[in-house]
LUMKOL-32815 format. One record per atom (N, C-alpha, C): residue in three letters; x, y negated, z. Coordinates in pm, whole numbers, plus 50000, padded with zeros to 5 digits. Each point is the difference from the previous one (the first is absolute). Last residue first. Example, Ala and Ser with C-alpha at 12.3 -4.5 7.8 and 13.67 -1.06 7.14 Angstrom:
BEGIN
SER512855022550708 SER500824988150006 SER499234989150073 ALA500295057249993 ALA499114988150000 ALA500904988050000 
//
This chain:
BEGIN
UNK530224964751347 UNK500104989850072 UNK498884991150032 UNK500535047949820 UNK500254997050116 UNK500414988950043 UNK498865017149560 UNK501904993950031 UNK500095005750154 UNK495454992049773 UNK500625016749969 UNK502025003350056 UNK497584956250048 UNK499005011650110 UNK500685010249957 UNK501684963849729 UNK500074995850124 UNK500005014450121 UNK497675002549540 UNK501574998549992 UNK500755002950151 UNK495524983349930 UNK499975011650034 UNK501435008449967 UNK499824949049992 UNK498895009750133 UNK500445014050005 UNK500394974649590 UNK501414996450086 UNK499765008850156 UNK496265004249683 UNK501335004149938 UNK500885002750081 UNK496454969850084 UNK499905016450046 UNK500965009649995 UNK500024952749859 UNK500595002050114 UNK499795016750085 UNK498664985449521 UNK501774998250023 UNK500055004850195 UNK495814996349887 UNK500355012949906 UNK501694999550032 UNK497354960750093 UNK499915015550109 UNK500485011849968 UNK500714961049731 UNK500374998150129 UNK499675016350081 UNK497314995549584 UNK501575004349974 UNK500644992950196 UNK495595017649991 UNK500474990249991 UNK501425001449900 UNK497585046050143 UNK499794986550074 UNK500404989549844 UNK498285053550111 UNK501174989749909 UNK499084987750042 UNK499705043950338 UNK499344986349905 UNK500974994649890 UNK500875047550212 UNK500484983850031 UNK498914993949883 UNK501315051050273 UNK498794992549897 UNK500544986850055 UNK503385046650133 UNK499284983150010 UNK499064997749886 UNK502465050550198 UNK499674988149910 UNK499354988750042 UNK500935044950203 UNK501474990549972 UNK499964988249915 UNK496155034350053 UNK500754993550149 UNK501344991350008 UNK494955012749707 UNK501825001649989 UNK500714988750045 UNK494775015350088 UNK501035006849945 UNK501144999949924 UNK497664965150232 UNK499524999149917 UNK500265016949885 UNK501434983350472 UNK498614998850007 UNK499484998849834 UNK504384994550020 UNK499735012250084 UNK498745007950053 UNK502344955949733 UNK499095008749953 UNK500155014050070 UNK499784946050122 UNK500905010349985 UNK499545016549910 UNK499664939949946 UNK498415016250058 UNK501055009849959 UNK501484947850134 UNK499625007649887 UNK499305011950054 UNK501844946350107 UNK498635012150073 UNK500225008749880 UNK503824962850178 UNK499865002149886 UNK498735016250025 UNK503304971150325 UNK498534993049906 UNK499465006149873 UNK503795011350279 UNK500794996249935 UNK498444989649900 UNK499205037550321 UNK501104993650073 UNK500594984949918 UNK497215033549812 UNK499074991850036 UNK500584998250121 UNK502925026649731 UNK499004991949956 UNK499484989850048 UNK501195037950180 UNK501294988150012 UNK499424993449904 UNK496795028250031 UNK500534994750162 UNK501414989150006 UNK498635028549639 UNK499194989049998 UNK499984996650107 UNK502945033249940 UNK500174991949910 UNK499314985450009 UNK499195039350258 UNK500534994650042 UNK500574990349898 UNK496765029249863 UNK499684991650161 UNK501124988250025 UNK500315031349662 UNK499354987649942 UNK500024994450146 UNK504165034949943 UNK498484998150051 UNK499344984050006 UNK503515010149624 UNK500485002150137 UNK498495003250067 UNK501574995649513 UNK500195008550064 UNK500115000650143 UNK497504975249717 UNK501144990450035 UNK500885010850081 UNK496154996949588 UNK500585008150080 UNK501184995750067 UNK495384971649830 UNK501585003149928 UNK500315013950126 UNK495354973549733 UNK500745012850127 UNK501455004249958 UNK496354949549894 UNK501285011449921 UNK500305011450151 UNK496074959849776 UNK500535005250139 UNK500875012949926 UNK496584978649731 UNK500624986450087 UNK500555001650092 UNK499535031349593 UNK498784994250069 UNK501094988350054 UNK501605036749741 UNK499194995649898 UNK499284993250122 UNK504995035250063 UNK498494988750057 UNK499564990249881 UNK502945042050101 UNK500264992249925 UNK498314992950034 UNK502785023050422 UNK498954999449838 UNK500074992649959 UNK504775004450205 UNK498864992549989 UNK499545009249942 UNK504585005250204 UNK499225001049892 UNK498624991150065 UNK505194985050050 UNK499125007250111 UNK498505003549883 UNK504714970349960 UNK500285020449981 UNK498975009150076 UNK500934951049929 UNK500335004150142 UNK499935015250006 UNK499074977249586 UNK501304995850038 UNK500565004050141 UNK495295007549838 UNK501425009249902 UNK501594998050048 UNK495794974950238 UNK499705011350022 UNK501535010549912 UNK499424952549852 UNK500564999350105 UNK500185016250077 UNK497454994549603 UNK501404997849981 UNK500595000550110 UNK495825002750075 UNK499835012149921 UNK502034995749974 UNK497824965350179 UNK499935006050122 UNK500865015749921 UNK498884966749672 UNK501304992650099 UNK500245014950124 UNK496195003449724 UNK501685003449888 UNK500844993950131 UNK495584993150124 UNK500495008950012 UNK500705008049977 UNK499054949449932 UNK500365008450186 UNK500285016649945 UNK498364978149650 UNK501444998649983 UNK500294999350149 UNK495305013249936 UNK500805008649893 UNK502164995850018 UNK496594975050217 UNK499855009150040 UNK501015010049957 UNK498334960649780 UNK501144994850161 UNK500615013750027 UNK496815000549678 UNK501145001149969 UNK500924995750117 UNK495645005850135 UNK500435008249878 UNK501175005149938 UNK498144957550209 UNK500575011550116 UNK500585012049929 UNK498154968249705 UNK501114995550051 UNK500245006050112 UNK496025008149760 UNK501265004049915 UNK501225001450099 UNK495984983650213 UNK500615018750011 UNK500895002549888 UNK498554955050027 UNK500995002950118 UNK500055012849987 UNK497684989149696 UNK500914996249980 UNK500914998950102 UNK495385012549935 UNK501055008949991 UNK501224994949908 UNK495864987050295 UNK501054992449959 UNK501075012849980 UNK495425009250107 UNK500144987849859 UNK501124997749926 UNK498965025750428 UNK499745011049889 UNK500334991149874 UNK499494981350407 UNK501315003749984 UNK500225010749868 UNK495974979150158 UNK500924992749958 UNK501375003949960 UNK496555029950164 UNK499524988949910 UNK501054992749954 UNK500805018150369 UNK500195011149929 UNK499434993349836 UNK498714975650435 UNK501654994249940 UNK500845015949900 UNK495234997350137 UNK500264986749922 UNK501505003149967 UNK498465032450268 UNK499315004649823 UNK500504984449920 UNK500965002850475 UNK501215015049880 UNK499304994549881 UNK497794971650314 UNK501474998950007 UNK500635009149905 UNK495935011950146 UNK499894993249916 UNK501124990549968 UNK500175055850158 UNK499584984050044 UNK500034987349891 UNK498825056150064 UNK501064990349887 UNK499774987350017 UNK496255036350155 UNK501715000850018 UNK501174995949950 UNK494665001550088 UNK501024989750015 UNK501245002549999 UNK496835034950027 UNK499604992849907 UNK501074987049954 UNK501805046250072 UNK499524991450098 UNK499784987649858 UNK500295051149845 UNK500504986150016 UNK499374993250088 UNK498335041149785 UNK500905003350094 UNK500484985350112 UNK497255000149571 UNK499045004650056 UNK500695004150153 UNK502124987949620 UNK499674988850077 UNK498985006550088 UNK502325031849758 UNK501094986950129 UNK499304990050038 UNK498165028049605 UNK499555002250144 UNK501414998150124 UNK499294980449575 UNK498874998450012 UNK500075010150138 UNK503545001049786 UNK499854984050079 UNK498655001650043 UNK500915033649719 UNK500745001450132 UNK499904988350102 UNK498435004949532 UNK498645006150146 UNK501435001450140 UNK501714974249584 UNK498374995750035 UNK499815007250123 UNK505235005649886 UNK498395001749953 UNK499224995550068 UNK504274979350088 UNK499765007949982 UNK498265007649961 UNK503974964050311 UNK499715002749801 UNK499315010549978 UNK501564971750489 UNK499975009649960 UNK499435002549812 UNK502404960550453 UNK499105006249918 UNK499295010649895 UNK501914961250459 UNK500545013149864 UNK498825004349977 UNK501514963550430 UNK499225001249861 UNK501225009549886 UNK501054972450503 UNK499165010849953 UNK499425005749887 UNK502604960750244 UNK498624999349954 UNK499285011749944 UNK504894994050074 UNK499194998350124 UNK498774998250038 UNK502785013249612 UNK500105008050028 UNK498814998350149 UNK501094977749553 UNK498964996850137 UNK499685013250060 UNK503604986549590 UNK499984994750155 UNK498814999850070 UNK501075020149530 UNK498954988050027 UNK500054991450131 UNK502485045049867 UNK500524986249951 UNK499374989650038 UNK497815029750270 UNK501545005249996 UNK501004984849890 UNK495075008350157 UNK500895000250132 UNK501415001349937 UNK496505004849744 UNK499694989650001 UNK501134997950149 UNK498655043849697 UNK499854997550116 UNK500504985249937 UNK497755048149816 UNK500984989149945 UNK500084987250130 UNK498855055849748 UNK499574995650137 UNK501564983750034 UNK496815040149636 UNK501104990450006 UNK499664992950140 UNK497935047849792 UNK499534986950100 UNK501884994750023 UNK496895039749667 UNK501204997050020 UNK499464988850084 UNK497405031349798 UNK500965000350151 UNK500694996150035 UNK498184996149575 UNK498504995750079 UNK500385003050144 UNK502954993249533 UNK499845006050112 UNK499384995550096 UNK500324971449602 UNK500145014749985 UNK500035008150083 UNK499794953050117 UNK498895007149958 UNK499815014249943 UNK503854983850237 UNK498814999650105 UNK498845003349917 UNK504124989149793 UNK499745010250035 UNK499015008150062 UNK502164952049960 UNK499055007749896 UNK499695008949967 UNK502474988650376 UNK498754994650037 UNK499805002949833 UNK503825015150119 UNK499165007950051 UNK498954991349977 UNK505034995149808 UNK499504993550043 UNK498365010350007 UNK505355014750015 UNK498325009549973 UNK499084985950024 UNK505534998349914 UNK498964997150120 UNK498845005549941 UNK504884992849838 UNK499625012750020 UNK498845001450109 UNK502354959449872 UNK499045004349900 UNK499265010349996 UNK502204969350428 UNK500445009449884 UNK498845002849896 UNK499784971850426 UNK500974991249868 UNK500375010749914 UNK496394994350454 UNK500245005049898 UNK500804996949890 UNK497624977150337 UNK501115002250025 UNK500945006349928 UNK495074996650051 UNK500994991249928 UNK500864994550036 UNK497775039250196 UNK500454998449805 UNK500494989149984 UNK498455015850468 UNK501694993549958 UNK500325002349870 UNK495825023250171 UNK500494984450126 UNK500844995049948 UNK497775039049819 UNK500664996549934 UNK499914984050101 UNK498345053149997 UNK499944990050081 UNK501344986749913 UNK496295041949883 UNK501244996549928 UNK500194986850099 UNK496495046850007 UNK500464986750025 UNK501414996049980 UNK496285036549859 UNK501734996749965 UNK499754987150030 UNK496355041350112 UNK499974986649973 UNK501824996450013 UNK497025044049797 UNK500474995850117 UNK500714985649988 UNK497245028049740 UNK499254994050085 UNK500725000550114 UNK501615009349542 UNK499224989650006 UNK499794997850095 UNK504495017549991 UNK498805008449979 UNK498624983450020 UNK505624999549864 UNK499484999350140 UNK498035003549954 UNK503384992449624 UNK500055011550077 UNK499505004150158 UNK500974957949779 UNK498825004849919 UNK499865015449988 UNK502684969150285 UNK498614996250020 UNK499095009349904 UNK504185006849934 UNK499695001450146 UNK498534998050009 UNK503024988049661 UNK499285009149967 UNK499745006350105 UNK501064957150026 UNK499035000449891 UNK499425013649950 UNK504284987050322 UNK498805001250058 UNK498125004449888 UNK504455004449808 UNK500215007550129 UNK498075001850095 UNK501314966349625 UNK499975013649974 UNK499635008450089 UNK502244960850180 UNK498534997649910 UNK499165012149971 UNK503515004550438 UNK500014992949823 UNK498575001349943 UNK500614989450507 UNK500325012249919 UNK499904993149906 UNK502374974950369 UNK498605003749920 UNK500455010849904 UNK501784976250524 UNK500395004249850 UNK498845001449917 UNK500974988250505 UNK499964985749872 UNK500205006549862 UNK499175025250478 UNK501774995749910 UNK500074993349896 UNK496365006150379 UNK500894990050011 UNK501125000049911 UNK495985001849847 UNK500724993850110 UNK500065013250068 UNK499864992749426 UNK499435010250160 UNK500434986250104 UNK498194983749543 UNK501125006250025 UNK499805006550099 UNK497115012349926 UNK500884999149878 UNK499944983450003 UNK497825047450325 UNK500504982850009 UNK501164996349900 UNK495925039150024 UNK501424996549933 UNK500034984749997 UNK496095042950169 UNK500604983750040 UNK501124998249922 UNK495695037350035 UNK501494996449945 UNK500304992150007 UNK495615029850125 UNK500084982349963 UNK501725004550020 UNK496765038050087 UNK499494992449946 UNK500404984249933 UNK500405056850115 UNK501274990349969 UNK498694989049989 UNK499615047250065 UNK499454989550133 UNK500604987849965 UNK501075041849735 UNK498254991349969 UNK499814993850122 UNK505644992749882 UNK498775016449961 UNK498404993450052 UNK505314975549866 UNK498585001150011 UNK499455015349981 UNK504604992049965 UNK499504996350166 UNK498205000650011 UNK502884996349577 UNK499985016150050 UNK499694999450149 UNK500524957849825 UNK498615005849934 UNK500445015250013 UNK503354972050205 UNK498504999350001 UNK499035005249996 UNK504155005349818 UNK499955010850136 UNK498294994250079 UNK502024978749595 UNK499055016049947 UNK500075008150146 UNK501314949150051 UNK498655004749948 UNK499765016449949 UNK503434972150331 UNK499915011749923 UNK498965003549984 UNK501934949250153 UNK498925010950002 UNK500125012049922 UNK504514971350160 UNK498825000349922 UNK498865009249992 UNK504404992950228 UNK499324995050052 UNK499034995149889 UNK502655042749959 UNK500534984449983 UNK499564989249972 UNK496455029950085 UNK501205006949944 UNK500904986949951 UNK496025014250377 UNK500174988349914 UNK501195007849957 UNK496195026950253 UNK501334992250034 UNK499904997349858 UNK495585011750179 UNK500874999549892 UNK501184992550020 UNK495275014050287 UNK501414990849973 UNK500975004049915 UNK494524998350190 UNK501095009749886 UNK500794995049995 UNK495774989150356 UNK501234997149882 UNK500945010850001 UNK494515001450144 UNK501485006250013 UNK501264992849913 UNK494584981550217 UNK500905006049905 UNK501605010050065 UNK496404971950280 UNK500055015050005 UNK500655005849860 UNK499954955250112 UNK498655003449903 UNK499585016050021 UNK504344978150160 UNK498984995350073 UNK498745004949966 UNK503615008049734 UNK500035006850112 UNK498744998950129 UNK501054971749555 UNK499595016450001 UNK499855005550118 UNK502234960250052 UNK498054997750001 UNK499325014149953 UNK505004996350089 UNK499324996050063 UNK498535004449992 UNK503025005049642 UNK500035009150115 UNK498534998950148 UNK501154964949685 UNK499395011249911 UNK499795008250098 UNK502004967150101 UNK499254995550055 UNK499475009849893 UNK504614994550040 UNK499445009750087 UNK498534996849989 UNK503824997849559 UNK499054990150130 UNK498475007550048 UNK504575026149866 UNK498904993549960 UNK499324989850039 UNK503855039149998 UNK499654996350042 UNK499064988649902 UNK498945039549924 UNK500664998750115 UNK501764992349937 UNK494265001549742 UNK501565003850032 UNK500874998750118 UNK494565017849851 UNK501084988550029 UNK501014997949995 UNK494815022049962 UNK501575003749983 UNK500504987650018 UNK495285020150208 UNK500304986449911 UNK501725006549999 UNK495695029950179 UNK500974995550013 UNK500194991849855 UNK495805022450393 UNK500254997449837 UNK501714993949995 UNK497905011050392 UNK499845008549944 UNK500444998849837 UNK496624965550242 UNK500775016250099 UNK500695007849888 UNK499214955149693 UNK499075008150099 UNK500755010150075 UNK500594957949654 UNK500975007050076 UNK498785005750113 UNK498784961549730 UNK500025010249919 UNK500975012550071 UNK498694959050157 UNK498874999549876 UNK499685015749982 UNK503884982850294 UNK498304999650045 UNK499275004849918 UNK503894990949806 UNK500425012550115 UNK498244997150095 UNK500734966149729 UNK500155012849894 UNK499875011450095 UNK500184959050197 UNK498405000249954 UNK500635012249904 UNK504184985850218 UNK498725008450098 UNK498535004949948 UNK503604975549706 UNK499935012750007 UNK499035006550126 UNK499774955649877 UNK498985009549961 UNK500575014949961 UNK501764966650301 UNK498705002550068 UNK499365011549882 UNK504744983549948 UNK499675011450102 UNK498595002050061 UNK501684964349656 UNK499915013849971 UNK499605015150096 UNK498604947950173 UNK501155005049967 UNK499535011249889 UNK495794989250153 UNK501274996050120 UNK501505003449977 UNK496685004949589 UNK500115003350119 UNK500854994350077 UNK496895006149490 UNK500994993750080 UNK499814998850177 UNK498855023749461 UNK499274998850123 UNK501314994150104 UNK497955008349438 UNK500804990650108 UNK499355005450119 UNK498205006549580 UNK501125011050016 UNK500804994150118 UNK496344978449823 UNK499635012050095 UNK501025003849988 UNK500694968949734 UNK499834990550098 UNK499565015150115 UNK503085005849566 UNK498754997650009 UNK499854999950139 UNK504614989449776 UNK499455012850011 UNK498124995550047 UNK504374972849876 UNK499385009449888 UNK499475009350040 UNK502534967750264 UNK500595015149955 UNK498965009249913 UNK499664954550131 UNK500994999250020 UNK500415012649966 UNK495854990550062 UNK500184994349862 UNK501435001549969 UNK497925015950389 UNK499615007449912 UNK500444996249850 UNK500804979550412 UNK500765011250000 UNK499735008349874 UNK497404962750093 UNK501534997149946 UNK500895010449986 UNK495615006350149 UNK499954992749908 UNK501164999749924 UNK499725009850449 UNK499545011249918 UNK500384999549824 UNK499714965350372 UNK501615007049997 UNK499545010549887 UNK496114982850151 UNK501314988949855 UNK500945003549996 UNK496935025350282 UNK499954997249902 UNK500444993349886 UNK499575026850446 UNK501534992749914 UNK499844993849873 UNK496745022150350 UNK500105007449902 UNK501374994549883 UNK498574984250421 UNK500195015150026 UNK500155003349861 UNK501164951350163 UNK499125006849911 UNK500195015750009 UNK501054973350480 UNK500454995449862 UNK498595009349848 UNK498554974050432 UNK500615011750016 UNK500235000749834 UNK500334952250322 UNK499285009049901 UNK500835014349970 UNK501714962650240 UNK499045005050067 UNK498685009149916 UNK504264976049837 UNK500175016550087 UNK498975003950077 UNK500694958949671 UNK499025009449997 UNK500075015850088 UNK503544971449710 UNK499454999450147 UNK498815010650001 UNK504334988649647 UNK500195011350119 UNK499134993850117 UNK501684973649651 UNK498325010949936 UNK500285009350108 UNK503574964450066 UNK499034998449964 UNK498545003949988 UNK503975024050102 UNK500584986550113 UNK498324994349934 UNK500825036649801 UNK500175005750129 UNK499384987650094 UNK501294996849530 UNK498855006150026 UNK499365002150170 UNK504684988449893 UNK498914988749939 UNK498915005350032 UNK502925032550003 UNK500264993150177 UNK499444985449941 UNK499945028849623 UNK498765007450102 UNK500594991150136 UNK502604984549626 UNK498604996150000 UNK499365011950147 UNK504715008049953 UNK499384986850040 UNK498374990549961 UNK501575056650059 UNK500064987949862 UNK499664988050110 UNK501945036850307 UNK499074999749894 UNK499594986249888 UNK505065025050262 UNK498714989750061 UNK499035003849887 UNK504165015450031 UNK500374983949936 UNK498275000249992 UNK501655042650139 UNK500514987450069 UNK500094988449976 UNK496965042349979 UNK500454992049907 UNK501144989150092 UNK499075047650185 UNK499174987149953 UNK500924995149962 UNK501575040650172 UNK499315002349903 UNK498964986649938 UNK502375013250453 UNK498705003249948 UNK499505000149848 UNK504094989350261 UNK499985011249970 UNK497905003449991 UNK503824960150012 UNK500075005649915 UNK499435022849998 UNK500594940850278 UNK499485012050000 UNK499545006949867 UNK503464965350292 UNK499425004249839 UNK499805012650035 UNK501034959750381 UNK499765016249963 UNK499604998749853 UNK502184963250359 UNK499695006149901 UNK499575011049960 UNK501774981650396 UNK499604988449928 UNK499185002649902 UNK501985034550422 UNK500294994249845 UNK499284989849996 UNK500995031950362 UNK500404993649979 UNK500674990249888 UNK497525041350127 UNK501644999449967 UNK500544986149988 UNK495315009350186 UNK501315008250054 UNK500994997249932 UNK496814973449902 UNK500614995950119 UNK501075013150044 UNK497955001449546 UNK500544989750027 UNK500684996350133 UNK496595032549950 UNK501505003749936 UNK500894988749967 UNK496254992850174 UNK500485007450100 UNK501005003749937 UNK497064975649715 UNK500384989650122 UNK501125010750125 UNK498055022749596 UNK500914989649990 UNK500774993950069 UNK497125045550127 UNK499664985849959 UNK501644998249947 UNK499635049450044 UNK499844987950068 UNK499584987149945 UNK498315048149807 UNK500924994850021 UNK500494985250104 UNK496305037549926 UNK500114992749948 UNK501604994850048 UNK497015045449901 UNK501074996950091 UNK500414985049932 UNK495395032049947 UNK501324995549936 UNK500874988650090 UNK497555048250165 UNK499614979149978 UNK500975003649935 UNK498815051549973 UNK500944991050075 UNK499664982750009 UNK496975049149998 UNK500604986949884 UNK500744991050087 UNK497335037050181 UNK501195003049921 UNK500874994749943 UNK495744987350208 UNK500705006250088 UNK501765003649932 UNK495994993249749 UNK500804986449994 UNK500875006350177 UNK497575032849844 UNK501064994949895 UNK500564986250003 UNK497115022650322 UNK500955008649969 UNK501314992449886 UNK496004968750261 UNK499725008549845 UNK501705007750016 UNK499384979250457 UNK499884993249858 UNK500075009049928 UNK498104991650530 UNK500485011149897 UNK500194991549880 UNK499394977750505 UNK500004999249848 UNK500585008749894 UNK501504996050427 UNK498445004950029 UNK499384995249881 UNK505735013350204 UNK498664997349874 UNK498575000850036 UNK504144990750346 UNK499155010049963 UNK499154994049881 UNK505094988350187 UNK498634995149992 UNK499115010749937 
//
């Protein structure tokens, strides 16, 4: 077929993200009943039972355009983490206001650092902006901050550090990161992507949002898709100085955070008593998976989030193919730079036992 629609050189370049099959089809091919899907990284025990109240009840009014400016979500967000009401700017997921950073602030020519591997949507939107990403391989699957900051020279403008990372679920140490940030040059911007803190069960953690006022570059970046369950509603949100927000909104679609995210983000922000209890659900899935991983003699990153990369020495492809023979969806890691590895959701204890028994099973050849 002949192109008669030229597209921008660079999105020419950029690969789609490659979605995976439905449910309903992976079900009919192998002929299952069942699927546990364990490779995205969502909550599996759902979002607080008040926001599906909220939902069923205070959830009308769709014929109205939601609040552009979020205002009560604002409110709460603001009371909830002690930080002042302009320092907020909230987006279609975490991934809308890394685009409003890389818009704002990523010009022809200018480059952002990163780590390799990483969550790709840094790469991405730099690239699109006519930026340059800097890739910094990861050092036993952790960010190598002083190879970082010897990465920056004067086109350097913005630094990403996903803590925990996706995809190897690890974090830098406190220290580590604390004297990072304060060695990274004033007028370049240290985004700190943090989707899966509370998840977090070690001590050795850099908590970043009181930080935000001592460093006027610094931008915490906090999402609502991950423990909170509304991964399907979209909503994250960003921390960070006064004039930076002040010019994301000037970037931002007016309406961009439906009135559905901002209520049931509202609510779910309340009950942090179900996020205790995933929390810890969480934490004793991933001693079970981390014990089980020792006993089959297969390494793991040591993982701090809600998803573990084990090394199953064989090719991920095919691992997760007998896998999702046996009902069970995980995210091979070949497409993630390391090809013999698996990313697994920590599930359920059930799902967890039967992944176990699963991937036992697959590495046997049965």
């Amino acid at each position: 077929m002949v192109v008669k629609f030229k597209t921008r050189k660079r999105v020419e370049a950029i690969a789609p993200y490659v979605l995976g099959k439905s449910l309903e089809e992976i079900k009919i091919e192998n002929g299952l009943s069942q699927i546990r899907k364990l490779s995205e990284n969502e909550n599996i025990y759902g979002c607080s039972p008040e926001v599906k109240k909220w939902i069923s009840f205070e959830g009308s009014d769709l014929n109205l355009y939601p609040d552009g400016m979020a205002v009560e979500l604002t409110k709460k967000v603001s009371d909830f983490f002690k930080v002042d009401q302009d320092q907020l700017v909230f987006g279609n997921g975490s991934d809308e206001v890394i685009r409003l950073l890389t818009r704002a602030y990523i010009s022809e020519g200018e480059e952002a650092i990163m780590a390799d591997v990483t969550f790709p949507r840094y790469q991405t939107n730099v690239y699109l902006e006519g930026g340059t990403p800097v890739i910094v391989p990861l050092e036993n699957g952790i960010h190598h901050l002083e190879n970082m900051l010897e990465a920056i020279t004067k086109k350097t403008k913005m630094i990403f550090v996903c803590n925990p990372n996706n995809p190897t679920g690890t974090i830098v140490g406190r220290d580590e990161l604390l004297s990072f940030i304060k060695k990274v040059p004033e007028h370049i911007l240290v985004v700190i992507d943090e989707a899966y803190v509370e998840y977090v069960s070690t001590d050795d953690f850099l908590h970043t949002v009181p930080l935000v006022e001592q460093f006027e570059n610094l931008i915490v970046l906090r999402t609502f898709s991950k423990i909170y369950g509304l991964a399907g509603l979209r909503i994250g949100f960003g921390i960070m100085n006064k004039e930076i927000t002040e010019q994301l909104r000037k970037v931002k679609d007016v309406f961009n955070v439906s009135r559905l995210a901002q209520g049931a983000a509202r609510v779910a922000l309340e009950d942090q008593a179900f996020i205790k209890k995933c929390s810890e659900n969480n934490l004793k899935g991933r001693k079970f998976l981390e014990g089980s991983f020792q006993k089959m003699g297969l390494n793991y990153f040591p993982s701090q989030s809600n998803f573990i990369m084990v090394d199953c020495e064989q090719n991920g492809d095919v691992v997760a193919r007998g896998l999702m023979k046996k009902g069970i969806i995980v995210r091979s890691g070949t497409l993630l730079g390391y090809p013999t590895t698996l990313r697994v959701t920590i599930g359920s204890d059930e799902d967890n036992h039967y992944f176990i028994e699963s991937l036992t099973q697959v590495l046997k050849g049965v």
